[in-house]
HTML snippet that shows the backbone in 3Dmol.js (N, CA, C, O; Angstrom):
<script src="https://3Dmol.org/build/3Dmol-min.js"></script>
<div id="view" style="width:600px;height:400px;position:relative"></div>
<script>
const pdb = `
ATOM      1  N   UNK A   1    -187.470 128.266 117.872  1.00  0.00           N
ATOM      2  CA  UNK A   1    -186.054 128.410 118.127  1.00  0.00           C
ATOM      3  C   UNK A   1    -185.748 127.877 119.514  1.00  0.00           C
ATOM      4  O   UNK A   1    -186.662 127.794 120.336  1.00  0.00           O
ATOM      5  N   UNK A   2    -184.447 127.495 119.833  1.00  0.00           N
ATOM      6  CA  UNK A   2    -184.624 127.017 121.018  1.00  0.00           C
ATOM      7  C   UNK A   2    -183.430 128.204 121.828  1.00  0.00           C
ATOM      8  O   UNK A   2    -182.900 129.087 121.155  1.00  0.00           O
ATOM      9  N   UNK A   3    -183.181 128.062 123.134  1.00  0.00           N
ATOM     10  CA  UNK A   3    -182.571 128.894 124.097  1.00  0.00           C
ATOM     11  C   UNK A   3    -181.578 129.234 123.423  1.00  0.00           C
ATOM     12  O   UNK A   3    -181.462 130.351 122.918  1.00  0.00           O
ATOM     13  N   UNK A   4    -180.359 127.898 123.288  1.00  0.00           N
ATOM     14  CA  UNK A   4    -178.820 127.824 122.990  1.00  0.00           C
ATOM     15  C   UNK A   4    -178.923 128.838 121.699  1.00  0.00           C
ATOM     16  O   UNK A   4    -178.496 129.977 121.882  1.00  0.00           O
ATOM     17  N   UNK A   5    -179.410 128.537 120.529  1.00  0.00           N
ATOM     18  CA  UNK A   5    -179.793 129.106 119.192  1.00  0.00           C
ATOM     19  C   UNK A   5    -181.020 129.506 119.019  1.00  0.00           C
ATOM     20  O   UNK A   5    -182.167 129.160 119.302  1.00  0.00           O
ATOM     21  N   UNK A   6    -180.017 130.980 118.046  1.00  0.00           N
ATOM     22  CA  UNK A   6    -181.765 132.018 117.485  1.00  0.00           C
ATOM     23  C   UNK A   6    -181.213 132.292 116.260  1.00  0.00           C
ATOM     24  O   UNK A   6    -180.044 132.027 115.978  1.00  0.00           O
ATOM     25  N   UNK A   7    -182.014 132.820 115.504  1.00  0.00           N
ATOM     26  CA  UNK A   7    -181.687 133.574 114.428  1.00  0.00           C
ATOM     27  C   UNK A   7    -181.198 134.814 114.335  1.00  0.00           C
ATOM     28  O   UNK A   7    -181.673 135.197 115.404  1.00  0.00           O
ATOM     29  N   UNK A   8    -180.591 135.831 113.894  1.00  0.00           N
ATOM     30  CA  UNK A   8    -180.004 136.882 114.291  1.00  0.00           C
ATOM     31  C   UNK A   8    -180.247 137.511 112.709  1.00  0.00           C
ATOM     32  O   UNK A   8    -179.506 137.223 111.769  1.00  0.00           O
ATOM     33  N   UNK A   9    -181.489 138.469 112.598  1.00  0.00           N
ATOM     34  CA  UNK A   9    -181.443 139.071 110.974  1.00  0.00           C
ATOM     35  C   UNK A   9    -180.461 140.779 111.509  1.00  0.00           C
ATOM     36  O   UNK A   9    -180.608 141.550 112.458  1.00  0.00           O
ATOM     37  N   UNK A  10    -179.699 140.751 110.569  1.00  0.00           N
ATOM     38  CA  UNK A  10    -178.489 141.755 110.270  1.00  0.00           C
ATOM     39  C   UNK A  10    -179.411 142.785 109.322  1.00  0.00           C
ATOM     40  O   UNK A  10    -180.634 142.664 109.246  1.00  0.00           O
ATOM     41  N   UNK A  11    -178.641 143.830 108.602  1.00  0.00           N
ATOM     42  CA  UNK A  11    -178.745 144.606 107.755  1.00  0.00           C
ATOM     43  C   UNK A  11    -178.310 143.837 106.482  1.00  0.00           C
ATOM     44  O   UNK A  11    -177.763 142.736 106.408  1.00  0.00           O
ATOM     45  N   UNK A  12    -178.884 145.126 104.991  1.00  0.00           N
ATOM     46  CA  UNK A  12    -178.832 144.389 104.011  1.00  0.00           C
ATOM     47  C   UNK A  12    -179.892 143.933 103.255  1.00  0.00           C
ATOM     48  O   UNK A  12    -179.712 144.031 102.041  1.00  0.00           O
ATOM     49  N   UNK A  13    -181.022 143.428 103.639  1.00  0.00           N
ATOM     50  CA  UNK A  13    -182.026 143.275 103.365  1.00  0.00           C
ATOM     51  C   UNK A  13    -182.307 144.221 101.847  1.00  0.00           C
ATOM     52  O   UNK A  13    -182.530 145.426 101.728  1.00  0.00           O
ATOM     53  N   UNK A  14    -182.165 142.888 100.545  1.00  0.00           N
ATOM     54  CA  UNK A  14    -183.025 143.667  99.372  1.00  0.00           C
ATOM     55  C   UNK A  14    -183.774 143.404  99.326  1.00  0.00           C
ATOM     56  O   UNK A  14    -184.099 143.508  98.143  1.00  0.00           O
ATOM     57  N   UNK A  15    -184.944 142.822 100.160  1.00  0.00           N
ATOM     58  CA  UNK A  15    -186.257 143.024  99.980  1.00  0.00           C
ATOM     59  C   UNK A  15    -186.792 141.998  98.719  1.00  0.00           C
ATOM     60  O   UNK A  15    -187.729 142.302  97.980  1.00  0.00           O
ATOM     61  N   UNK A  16    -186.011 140.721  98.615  1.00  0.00           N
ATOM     62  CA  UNK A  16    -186.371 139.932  98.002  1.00  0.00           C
ATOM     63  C   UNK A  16    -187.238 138.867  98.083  1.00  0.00           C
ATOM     64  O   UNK A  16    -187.370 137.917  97.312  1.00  0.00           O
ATOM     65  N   UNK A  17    -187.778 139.119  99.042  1.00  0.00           N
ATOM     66  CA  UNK A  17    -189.221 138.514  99.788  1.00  0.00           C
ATOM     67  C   UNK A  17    -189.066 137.043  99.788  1.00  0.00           C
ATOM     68  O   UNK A  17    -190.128 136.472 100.037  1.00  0.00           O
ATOM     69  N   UNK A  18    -187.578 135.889  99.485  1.00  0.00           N
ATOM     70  CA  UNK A  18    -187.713 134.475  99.458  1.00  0.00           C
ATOM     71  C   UNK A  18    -187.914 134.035 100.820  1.00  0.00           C
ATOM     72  O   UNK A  18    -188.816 133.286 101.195  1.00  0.00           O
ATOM     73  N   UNK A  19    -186.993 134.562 101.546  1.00  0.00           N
ATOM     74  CA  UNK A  19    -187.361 134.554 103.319  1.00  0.00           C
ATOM     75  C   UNK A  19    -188.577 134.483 103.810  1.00  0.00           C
ATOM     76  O   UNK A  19    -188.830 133.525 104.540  1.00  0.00           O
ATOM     77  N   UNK A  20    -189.422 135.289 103.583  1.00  0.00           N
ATOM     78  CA  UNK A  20    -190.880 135.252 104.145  1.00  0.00           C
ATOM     79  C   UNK A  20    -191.973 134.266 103.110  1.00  0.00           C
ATOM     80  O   UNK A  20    -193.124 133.995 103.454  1.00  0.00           O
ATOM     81  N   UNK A  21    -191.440 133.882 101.998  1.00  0.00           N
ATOM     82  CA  UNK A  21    -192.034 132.890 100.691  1.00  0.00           C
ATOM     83  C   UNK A  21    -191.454 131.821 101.309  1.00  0.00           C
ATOM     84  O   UNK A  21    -192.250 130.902 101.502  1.00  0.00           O
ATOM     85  N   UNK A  22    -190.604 131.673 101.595  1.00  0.00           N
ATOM     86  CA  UNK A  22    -190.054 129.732 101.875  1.00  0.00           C
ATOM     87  C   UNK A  22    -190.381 129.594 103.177  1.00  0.00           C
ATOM     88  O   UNK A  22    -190.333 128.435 103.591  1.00  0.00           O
ATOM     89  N   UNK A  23    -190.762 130.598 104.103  1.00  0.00           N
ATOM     90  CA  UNK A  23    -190.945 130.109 105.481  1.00  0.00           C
ATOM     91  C   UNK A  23    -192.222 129.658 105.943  1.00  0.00           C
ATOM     92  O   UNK A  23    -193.140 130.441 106.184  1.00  0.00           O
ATOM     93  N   UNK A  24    -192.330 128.034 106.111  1.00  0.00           N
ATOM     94  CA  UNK A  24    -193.421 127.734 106.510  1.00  0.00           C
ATOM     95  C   UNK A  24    -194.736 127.323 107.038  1.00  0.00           C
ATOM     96  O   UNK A  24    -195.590 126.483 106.752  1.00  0.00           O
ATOM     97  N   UNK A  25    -194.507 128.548 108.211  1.00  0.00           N
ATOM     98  CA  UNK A  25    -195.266 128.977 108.848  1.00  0.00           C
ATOM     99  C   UNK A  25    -195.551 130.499 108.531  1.00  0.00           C
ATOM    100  O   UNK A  25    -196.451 131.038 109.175  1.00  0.00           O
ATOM    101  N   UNK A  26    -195.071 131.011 107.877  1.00  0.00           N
ATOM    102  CA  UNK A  26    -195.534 132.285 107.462  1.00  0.00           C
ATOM    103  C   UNK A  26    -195.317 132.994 108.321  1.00  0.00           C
ATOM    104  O   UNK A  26    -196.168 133.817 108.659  1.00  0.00           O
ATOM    105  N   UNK A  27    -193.374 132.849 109.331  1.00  0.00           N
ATOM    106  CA  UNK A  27    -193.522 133.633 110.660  1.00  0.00           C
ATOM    107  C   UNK A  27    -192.449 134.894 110.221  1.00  0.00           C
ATOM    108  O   UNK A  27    -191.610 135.179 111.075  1.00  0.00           O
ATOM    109  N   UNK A  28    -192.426 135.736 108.819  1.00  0.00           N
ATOM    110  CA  UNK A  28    -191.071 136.385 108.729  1.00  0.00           C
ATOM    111  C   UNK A  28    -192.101 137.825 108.450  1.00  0.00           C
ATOM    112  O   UNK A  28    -192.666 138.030 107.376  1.00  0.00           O
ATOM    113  N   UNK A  29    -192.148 138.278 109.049  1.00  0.00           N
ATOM    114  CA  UNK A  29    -192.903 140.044 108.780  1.00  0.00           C
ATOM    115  C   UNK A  29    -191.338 140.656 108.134  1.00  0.00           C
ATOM    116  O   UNK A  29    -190.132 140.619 108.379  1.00  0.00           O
ATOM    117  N   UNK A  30    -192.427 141.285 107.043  1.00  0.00           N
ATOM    118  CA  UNK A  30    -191.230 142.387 106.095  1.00  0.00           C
ATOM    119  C   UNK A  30    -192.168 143.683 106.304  1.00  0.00           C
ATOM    120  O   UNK A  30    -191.900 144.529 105.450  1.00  0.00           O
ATOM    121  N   UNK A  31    -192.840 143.950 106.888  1.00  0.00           N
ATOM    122  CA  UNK A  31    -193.025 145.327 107.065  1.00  0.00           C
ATOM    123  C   UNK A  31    -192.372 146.705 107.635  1.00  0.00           C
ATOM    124  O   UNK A  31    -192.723 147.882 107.551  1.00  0.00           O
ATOM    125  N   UNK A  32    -191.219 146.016 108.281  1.00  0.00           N
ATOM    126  CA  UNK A  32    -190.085 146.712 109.198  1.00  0.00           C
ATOM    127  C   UNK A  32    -189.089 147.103 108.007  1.00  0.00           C
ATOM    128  O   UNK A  32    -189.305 146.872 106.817  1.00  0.00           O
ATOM    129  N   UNK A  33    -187.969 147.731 108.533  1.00  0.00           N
ATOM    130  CA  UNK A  33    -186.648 148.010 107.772  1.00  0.00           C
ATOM    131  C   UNK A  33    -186.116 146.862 106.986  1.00  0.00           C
ATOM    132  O   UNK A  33    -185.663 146.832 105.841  1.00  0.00           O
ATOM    133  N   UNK A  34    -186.297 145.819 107.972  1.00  0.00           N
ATOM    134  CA  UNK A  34    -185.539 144.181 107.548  1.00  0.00           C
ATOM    135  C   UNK A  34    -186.283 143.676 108.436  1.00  0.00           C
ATOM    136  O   UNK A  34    -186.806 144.147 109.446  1.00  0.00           O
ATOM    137  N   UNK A  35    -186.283 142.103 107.703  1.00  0.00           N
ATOM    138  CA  UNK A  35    -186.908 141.055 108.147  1.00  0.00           C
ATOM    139  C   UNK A  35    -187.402 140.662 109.785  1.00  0.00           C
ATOM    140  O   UNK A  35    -186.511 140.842 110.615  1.00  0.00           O
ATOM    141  N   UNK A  36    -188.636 140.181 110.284  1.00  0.00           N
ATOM    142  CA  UNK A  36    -188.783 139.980 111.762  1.00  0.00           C
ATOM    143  C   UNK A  36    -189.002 138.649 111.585  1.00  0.00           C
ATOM    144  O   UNK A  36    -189.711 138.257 110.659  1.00  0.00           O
ATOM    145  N   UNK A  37    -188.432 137.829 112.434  1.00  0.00           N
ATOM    146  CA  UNK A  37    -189.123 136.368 112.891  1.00  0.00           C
ATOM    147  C   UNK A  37    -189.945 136.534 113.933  1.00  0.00           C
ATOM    148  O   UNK A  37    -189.606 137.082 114.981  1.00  0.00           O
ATOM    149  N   UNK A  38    -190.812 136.175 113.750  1.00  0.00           N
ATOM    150  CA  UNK A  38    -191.744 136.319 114.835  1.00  0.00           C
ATOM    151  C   UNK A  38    -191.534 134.738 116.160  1.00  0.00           C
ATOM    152  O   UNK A  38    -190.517 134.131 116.497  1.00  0.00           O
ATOM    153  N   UNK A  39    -192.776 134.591 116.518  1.00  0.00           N
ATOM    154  CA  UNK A  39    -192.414 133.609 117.588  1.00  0.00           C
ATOM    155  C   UNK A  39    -192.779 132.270 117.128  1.00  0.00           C
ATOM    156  O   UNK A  39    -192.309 131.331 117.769  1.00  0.00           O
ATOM    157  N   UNK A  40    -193.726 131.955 115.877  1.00  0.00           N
ATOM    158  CA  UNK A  40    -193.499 130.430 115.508  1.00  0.00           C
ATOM    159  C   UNK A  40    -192.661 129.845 114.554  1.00  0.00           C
ATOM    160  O   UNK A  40    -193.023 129.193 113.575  1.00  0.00           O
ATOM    161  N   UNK A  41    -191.681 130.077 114.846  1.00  0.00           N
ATOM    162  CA  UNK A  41    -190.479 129.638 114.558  1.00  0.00           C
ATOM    163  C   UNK A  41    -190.103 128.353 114.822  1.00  0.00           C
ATOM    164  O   UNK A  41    -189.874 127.988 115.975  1.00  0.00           O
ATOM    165  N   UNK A  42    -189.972 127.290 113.440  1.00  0.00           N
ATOM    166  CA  UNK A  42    -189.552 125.573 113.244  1.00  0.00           C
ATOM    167  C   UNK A  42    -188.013 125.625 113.167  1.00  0.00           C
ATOM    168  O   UNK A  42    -187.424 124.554 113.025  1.00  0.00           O
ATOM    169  N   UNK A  43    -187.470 126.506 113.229  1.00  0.00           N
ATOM    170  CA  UNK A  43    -185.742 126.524 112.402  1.00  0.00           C
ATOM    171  C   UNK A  43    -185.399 125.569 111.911  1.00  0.00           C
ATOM    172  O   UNK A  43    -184.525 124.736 112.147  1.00  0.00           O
ATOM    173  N   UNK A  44    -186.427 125.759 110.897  1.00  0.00           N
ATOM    174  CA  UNK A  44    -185.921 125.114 109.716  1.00  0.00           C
ATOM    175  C   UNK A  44    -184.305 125.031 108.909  1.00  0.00           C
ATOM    176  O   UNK A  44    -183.595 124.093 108.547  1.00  0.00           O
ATOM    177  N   UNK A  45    -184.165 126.700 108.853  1.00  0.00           N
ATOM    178  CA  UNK A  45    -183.724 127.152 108.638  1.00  0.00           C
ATOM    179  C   UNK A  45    -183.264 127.862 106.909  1.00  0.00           C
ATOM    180  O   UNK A  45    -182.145 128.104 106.458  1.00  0.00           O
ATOM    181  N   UNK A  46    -184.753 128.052 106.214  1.00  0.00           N
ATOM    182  CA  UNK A  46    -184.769 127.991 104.829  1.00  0.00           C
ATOM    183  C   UNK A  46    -184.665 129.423 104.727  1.00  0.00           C
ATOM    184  O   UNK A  46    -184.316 129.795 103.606  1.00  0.00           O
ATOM    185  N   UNK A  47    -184.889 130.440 105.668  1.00  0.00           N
ATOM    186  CA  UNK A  47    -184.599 131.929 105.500  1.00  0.00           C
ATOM    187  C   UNK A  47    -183.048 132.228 105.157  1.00  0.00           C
ATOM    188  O   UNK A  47    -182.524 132.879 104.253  1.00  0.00           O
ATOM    189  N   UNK A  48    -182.402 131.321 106.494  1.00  0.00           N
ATOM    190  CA  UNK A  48    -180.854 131.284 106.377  1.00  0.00           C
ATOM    191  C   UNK A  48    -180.084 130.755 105.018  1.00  0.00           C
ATOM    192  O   UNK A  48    -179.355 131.403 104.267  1.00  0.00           O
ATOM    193  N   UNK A  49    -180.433 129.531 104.952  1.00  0.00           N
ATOM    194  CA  UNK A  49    -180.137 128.917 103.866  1.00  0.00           C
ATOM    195  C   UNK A  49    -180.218 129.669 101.997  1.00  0.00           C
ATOM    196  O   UNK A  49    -179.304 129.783 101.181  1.00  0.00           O
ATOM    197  N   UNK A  50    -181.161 129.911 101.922  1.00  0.00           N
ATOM    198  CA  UNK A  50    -181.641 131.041 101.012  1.00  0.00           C
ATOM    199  C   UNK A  50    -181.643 131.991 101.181  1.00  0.00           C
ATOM    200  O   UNK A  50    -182.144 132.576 100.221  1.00  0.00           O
ATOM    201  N   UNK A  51    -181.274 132.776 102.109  1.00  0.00           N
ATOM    202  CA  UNK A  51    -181.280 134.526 101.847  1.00  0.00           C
ATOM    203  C   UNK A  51    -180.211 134.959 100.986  1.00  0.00           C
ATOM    204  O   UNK A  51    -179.089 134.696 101.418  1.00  0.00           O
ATOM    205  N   UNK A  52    -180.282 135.708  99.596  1.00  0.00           N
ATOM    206  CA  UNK A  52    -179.336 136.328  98.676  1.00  0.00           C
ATOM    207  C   UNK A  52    -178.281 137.064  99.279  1.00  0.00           C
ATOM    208  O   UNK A  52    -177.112 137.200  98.917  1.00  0.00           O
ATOM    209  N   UNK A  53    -178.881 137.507 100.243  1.00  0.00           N
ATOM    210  CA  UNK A  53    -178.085 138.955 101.044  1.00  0.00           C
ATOM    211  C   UNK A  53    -177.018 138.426 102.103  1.00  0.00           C
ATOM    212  O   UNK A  53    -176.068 139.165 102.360  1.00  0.00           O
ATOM    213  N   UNK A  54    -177.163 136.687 102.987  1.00  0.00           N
ATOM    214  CA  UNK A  54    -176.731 136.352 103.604  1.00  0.00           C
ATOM    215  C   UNK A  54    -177.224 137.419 105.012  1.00  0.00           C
ATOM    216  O   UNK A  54    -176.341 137.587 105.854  1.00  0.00           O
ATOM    217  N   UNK A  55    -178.325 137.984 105.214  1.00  0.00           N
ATOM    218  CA  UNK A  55    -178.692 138.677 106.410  1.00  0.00           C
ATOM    219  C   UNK A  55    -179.071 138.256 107.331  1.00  0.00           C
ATOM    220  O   UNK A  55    -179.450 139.066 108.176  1.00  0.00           O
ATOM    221  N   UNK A  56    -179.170 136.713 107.660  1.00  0.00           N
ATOM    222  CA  UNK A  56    -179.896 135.613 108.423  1.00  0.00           C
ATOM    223  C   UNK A  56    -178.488 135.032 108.834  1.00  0.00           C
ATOM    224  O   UNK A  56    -178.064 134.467 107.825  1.00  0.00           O
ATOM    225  N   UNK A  57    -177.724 134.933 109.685  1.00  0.00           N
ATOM    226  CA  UNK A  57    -177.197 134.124 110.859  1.00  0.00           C
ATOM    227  C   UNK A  57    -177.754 133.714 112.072  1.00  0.00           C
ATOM    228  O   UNK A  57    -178.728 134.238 112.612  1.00  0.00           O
ATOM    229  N   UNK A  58    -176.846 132.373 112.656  1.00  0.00           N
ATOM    230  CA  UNK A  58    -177.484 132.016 113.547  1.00  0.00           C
ATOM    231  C   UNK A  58    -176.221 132.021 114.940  1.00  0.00           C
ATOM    232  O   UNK A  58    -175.076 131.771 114.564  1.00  0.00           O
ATOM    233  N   UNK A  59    -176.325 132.166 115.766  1.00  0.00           N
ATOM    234  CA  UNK A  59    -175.606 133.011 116.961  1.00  0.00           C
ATOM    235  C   UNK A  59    -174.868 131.911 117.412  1.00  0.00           C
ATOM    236  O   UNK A  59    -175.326 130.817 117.740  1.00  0.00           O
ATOM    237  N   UNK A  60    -173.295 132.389 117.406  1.00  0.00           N
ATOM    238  CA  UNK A  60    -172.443 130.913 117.505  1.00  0.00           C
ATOM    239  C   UNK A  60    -172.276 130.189 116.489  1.00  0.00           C
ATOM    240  O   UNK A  60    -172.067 128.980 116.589  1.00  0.00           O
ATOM    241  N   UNK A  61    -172.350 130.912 115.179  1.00  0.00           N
ATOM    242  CA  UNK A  61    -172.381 130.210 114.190  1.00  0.00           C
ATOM    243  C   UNK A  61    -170.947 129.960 113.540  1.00  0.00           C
ATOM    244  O   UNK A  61    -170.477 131.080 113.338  1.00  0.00           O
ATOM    245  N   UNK A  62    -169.882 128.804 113.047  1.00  0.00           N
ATOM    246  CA  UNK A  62    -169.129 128.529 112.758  1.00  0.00           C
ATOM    247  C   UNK A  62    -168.579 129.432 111.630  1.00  0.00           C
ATOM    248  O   UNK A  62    -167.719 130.281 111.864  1.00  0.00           O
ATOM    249  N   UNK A  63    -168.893 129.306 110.885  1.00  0.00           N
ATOM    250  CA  UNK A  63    -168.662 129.780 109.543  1.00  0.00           C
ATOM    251  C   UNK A  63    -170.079 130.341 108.633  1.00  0.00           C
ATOM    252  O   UNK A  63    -170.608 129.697 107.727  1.00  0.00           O
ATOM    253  N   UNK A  64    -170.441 131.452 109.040  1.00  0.00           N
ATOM    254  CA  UNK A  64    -171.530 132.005 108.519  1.00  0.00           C
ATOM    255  C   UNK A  64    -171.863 132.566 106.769  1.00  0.00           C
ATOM    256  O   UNK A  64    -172.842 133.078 106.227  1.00  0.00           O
ATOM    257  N   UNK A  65    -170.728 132.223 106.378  1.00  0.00           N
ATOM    258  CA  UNK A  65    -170.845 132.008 104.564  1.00  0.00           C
ATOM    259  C   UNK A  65    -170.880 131.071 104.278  1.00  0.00           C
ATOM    260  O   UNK A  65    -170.815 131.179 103.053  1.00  0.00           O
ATOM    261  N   UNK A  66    -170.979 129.509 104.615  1.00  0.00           N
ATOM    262  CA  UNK A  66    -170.915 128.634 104.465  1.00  0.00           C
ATOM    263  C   UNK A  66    -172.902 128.353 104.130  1.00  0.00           C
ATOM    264  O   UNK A  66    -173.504 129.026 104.967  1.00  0.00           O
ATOM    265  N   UNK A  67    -173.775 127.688 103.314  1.00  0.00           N
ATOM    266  CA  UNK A  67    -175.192 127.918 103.447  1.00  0.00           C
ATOM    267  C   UNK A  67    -175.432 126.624 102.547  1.00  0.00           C
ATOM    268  O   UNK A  67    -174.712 126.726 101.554  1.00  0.00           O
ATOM    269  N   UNK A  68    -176.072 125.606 102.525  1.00  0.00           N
ATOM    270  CA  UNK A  68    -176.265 124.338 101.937  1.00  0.00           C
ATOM    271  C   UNK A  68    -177.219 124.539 101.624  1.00  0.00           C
ATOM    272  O   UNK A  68    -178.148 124.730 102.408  1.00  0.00           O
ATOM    273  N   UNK A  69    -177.384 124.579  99.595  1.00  0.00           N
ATOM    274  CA  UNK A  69    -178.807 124.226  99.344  1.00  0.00           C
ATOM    275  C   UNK A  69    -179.125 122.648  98.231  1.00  0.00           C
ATOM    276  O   UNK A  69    -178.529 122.588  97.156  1.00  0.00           O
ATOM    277  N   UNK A  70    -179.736 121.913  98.500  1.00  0.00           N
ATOM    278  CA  UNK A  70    -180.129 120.812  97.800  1.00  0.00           C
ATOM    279  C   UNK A  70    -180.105 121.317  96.620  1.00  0.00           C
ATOM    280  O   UNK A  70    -180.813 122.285  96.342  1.00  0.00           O
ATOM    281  N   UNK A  71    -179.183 120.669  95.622  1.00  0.00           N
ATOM    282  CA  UNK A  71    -179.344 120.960  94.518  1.00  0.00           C
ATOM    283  C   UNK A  71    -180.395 120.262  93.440  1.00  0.00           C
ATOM    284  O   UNK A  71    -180.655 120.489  92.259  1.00  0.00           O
ATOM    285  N   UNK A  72    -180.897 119.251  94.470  1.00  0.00           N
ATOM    286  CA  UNK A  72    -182.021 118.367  93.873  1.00  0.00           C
ATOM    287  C   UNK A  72    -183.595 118.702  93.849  1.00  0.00           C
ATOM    288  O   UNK A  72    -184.534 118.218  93.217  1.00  0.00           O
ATOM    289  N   UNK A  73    -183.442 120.197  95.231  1.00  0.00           N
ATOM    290  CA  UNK A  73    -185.149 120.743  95.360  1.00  0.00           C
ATOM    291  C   UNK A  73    -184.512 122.645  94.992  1.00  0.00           C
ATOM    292  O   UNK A  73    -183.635 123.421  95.371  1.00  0.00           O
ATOM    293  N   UNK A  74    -185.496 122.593  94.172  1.00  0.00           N
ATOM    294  CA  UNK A  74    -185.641 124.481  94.110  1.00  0.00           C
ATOM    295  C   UNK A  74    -186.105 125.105  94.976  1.00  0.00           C
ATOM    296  O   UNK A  74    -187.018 124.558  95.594  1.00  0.00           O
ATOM    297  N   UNK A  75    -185.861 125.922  95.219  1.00  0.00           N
ATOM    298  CA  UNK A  75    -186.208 127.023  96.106  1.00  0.00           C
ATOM    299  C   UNK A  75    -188.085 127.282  95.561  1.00  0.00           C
ATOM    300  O   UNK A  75    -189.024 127.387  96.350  1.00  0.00           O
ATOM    301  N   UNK A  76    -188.170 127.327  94.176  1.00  0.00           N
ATOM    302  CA  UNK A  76    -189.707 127.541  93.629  1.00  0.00           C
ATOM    303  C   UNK A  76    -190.606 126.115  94.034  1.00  0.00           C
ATOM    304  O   UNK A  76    -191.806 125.882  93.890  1.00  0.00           O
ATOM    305  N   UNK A  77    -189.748 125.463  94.473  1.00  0.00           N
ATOM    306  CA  UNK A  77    -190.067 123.715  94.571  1.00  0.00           C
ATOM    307  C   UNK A  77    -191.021 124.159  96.344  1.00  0.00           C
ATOM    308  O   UNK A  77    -192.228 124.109  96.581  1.00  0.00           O
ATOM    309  N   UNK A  78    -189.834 124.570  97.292  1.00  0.00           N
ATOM    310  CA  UNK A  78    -190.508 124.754  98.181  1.00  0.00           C
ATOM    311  C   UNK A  78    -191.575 125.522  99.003  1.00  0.00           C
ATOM    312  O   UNK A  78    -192.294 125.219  99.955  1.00  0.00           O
ATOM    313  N   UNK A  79    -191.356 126.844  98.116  1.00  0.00           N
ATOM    314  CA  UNK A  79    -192.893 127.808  98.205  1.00  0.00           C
ATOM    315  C   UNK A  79    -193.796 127.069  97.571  1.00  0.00           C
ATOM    316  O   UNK A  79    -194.916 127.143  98.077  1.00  0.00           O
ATOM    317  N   UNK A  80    -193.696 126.346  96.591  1.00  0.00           N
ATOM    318  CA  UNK A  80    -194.306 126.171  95.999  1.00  0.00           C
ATOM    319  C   UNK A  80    -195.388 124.753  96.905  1.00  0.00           C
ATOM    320  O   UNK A  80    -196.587 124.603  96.669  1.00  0.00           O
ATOM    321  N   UNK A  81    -194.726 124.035  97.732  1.00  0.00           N
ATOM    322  CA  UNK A  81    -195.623 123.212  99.017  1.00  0.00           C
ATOM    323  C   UNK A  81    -195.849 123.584  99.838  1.00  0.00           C
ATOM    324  O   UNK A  81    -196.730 123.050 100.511  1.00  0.00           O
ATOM    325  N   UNK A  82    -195.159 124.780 100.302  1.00  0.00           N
ATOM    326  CA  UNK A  82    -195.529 125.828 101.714  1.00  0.00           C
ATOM    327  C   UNK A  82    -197.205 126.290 101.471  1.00  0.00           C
ATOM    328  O   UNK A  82    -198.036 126.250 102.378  1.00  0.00           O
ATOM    329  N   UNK A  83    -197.527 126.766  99.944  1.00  0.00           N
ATOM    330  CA  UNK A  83    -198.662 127.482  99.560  1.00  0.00           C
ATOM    331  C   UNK A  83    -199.725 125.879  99.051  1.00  0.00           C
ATOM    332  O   UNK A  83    -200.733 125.872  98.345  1.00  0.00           O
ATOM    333  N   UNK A  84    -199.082 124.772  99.666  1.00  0.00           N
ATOM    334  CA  UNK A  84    -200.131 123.772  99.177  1.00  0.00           C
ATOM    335  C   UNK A  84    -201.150 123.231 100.559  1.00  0.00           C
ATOM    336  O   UNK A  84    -202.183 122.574 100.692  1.00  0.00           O
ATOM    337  N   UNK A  85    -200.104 123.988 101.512  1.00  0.00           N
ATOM    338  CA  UNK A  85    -201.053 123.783 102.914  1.00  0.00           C
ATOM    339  C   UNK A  85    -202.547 124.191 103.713  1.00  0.00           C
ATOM    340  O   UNK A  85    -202.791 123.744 104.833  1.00  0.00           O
TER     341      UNK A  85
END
`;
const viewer = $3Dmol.createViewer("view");
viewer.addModel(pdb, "pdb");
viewer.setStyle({}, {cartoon: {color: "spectrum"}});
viewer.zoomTo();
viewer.render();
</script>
């Protein structure tokens, strides 16, 4: 993450584990209440992008319902190369 921008996980969290499955580096601990990013963080931004719950904003963020996903790659598409590493 860099200075200007971080991630900011909110409440909400159902515990749908895609956040810590699409992230990859494997930096999202769900052992807490809700989600932790830890410190190797690419901001990518596939937690944000994909979270069901919308519990992932990013600080200064324009329009935080707004979330772009390729309708050309699945979400199963990209765990699915995260776990080919």
């Amino acid at each position: 993450m860099t200075k200007r921008f971080h991630i900011i996980v909110g409440d909400g969290c159902s515990n749908c584990r895609i956040c810590a499955r699409i992230c990859p580096k494997g930096n999202i601990d769900l052992s807490g209440e809700k989600p932790a990013i830890g410190d190797d963080c690419l901001f990518c931004l596939g937690c944000v992008h994909h979270c069901k719950e919308n519990v992932f904003t990013i600080n200064n963020e324009k329009n935080s319902e707004e979330r772009y996903s390729n309708p050309h790659i699945k979400v199963s598409e990209i765990i699915k190369s995260n776990n080919m590493l």
